[in-house]
MIDOTOR-74422 format. One record per residue (C-alpha): x, y, z; residue number from 1; chain. Coordinates in Angstrom, 3 decimals. Layout:
BEGIN
{{X; Y; Z}; NUM; "A"}
...
//
This chain:
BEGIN
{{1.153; -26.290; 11.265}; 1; "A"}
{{2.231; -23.557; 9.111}; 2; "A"}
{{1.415; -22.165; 5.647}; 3; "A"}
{{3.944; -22.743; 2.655}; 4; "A"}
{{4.675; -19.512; 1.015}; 5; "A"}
{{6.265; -18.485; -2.448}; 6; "A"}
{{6.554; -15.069; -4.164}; 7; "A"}
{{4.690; -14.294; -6.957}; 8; "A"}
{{6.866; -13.715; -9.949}; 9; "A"}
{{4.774; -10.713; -11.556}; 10; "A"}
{{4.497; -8.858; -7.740}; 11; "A"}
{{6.825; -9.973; -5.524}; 12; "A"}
{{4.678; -10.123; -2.904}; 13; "A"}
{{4.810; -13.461; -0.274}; 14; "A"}
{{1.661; -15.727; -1.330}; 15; "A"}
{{0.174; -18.974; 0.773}; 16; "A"}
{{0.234; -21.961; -1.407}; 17; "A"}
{{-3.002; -23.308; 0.800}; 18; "A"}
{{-1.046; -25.789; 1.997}; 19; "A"}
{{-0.159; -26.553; 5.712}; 20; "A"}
{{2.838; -28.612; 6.970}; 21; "A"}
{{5.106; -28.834; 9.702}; 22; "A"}
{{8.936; -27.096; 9.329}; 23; "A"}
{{10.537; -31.072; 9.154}; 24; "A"}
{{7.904; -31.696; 6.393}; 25; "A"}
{{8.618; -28.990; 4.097}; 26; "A"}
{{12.509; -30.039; 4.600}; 27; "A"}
{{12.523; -33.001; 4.151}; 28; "A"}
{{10.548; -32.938; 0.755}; 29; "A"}
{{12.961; -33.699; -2.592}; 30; "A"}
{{12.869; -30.982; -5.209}; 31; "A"}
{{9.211; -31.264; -6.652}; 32; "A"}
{{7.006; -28.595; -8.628}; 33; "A"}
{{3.509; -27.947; -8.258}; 34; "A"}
{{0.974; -25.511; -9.423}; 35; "A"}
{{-1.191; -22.704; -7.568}; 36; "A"}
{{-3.989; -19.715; -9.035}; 37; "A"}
{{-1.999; -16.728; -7.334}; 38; "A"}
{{-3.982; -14.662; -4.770}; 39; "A"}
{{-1.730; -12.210; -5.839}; 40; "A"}
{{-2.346; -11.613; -9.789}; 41; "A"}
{{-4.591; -14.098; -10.604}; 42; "A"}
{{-2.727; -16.036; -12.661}; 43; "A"}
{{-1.318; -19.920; -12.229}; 44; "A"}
{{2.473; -20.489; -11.332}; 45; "A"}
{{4.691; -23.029; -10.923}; 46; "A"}
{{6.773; -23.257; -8.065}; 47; "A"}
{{9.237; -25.653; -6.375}; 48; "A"}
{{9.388; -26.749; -2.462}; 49; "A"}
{{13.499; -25.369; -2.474}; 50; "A"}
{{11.488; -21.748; -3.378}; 51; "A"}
{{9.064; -22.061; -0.775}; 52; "A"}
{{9.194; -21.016; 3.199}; 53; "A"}
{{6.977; -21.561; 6.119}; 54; "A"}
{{4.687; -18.566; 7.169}; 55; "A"}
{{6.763; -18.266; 10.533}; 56; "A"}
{{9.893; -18.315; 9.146}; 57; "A"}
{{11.194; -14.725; 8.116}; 58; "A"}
{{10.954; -13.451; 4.665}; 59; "A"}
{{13.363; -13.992; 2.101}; 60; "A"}
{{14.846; -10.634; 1.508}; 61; "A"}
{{13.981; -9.741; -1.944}; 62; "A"}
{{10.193; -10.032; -0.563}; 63; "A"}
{{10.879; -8.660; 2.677}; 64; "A"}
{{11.742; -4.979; 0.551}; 65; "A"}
{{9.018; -5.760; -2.076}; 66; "A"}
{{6.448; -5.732; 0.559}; 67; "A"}
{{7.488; -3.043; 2.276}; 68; "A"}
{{7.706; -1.228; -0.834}; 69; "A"}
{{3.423; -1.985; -1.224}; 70; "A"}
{{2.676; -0.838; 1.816}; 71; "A"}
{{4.546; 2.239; 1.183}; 72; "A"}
{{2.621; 2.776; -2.259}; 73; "A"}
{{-0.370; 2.302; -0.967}; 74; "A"}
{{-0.013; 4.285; 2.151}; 75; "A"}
{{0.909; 7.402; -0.019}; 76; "A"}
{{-2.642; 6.745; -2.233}; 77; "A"}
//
């Protein structure tokens, strides 16, 4: 089993939902929203399953640079 992600709107960064499911799961779900508390800022967002992605499936670009963009920023702290 593997982790639903979604990117947090106010950092970009890749998040785990908490939630566990299988790859045929996650695909085969219709178009729902749900709510998380962000490990990321703190706050609560809503997110749909067509935004989400499986922990081992690569990262959607735009969070693919954002991260690597944090790890640079921190790395030159």
């Amino acid at each position: 089993m593997s982790s639903v992600m979604i990117r947090c709107p106010v950092t970009g960064r890749a998040v785990s939902t908490q939630i566990e499911t299988e790859p045929y799961v996650l695909r085969a779900l219709p178009r729902i929203a749900a709510r998380m508390n962000c490990s990321a800022c703190g706050q609560e967002h809503v997110w749909a399953t067509d935004e989400a992605w499986l922990d081992e499936e690569p990262l959607p670009q735009a969070t693919e640079d954002q991260e690597a963009a944090d790890i640079a920023g921190s790395e030159a702290a």
